[in-house]
N, C-alpha and C positions, 0 to 999 in steps of 0.2 A: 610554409607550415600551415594546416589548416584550422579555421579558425576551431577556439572548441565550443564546444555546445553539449555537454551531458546531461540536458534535463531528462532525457528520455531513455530509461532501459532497454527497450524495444530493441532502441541502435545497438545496442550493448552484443543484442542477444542476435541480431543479424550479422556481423561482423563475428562474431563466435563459430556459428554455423559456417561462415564463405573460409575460417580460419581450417572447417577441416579437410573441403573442398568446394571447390565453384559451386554455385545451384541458380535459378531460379527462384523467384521469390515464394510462387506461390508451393515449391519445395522446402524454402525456408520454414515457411509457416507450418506447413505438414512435418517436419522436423521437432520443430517446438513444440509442435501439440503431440505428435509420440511419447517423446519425454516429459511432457506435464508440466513444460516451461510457462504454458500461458497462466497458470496458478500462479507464480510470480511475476511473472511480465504481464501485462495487460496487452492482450493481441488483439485485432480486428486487420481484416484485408486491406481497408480503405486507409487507413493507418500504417500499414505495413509499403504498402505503395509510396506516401509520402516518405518515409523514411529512408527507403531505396533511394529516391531519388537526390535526399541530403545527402546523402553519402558517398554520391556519386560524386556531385557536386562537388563536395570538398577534398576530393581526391583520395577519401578513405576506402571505398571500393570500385570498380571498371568492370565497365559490361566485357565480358571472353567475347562472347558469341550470341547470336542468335538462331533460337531452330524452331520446328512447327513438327509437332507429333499427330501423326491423323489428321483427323480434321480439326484439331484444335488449333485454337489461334498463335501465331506466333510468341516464343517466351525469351526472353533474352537472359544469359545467364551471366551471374555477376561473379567477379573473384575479388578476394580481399588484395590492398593496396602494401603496400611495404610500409607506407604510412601507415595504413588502417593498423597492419600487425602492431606498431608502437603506442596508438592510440587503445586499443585494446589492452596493451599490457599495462599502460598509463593510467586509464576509464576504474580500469579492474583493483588496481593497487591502493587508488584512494577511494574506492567503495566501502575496501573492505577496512584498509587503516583506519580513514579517517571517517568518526562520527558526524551526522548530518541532522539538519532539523526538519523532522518532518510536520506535516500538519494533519495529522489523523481526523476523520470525521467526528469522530466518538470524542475523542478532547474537545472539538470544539463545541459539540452538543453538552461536554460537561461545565463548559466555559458560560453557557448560556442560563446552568439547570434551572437558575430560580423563576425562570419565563413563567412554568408551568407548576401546575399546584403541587407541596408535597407527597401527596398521598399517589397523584397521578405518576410521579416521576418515580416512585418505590414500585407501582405495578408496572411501569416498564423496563424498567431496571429487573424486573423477574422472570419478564420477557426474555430480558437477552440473554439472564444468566440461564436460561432455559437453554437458549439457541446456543448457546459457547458449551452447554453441556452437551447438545446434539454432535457439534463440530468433533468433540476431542474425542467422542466415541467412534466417528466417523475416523478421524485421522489416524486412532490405537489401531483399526482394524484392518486400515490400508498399510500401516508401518508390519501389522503383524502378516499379513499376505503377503508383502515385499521380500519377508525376513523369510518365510516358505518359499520364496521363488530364487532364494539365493541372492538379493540384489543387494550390493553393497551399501554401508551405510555413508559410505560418501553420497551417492546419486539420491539420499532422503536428507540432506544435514539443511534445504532449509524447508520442506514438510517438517524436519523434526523443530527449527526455529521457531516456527510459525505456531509450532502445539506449549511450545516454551511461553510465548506471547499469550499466550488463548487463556492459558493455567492463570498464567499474571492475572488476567482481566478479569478472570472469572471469582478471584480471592479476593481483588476488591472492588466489582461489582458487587457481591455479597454482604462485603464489611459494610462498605456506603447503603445498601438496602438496612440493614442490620443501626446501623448509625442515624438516618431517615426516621425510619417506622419507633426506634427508643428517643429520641429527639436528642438523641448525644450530638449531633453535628451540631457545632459552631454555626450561630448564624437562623437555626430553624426559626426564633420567633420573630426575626424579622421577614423569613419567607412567608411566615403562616402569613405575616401583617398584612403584605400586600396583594395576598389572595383573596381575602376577609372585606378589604377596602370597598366602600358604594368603586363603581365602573367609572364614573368619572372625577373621584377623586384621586389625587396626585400620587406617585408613588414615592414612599420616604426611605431616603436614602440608610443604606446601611451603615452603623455606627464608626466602621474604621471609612468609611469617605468622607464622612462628618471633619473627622480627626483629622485626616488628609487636608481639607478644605482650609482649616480652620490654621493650619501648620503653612500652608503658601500665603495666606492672610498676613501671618506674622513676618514671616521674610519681607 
């Protein structure tokens, strides 16, 4: 059995394509980008190359053949493995079941927010609610063109995830700007505190680390 290793969609989505006939890779890729997979998948060739070759490796897909079209360089064409077909149906079934933790950019810049002054983090924050508003105008107009061209709404369910996600973000980005700028958030006058501070004096700890502190003390 081969070993598993699902960090990478990429495989996911190479092993999908060989599922509906043999290809070449750099036909893979032309594949995925027809259908607007690298929107979800994160593509690049150099990447694509590597992943080929994991796959080979673990017995989840085998070169057919090799050919040369023209003068182009030789390509070697890969087919999915009997393996790979179970791995795929495996890959797929605990994507979708089962919940995963991800580590979003955006969380982790909200993990850090108090780095930066308040006033600074409410104008970027109106930034983005800017740009999440570009996005979902952008995404309404692609879903409505799609919906003109007949294409099922299965081939948009995750464009349509994705504009689900965006809505989220964008309702409380706003509330958090809104919470910011009235100093309703928990927490502001110790942000203001440490922005206000001379440069090299210390920064004072927030009141529930205090408590925290103070609570391992006593154990």
């Amino acid at each position: 059995m081969p070993a598993r290793n699902r960090s990478n969609p990429l495989a996911l989505a190479v092993m999908i394509c060989l599922a509906e006939r043999p290809m070449h890779p750099y036909e893979v890729a032309t594949t995925l980008r027809q259908r607007h997979k690298h929107e979800s998948v994160r593509l690049n060739y150099g990447s694509l190359y590597g992943v080929v070759e994991s796959l080979a490796r673990r017995g989840l897909i085998a070169a057919q053949e090799t050919k040369r079209e023209g003068r182009l360089p030789e390509r070697t064409v890969y087919r999915l493995t009997d393996a790979g077909r179970v791995e795929v149906h495996d890959w797929l079934t605990e994507l979708i079941s089962t919940p995963v933790r991800d580590y979003p950019a955006f969380e982790a810049a909200l993990s850090f927010l108090p780095a930066l002054p308040p006033d600074q983090v409410a104008m970027l924050l109106q930034e983005r609610a800017q740009q999440l508003q570009i996005e979902l105008a952008q995404a309404a107009a692609i879903r409505e063109l799609a919906e003109k061209s007949g294409l099922p709404r299965l081939a948009l369910v995750e464009h349509e995830f994705e504009s689900v996600l965006r809505e989220a973000e964008l309702g409380y980005v706003r509330a958090l700007i809104r919470d910011i700028e009235s100093g309703a958030l928990e927490g502001m006058q110790w942000w203001r505190q440490i922005h206000e501070r001379a440069d090299d004096a210390p920064i004072p700890p927030p009141p529930h680390f205090d408590d925290a502190s103070a609570h391992e003390r006593d154990e």
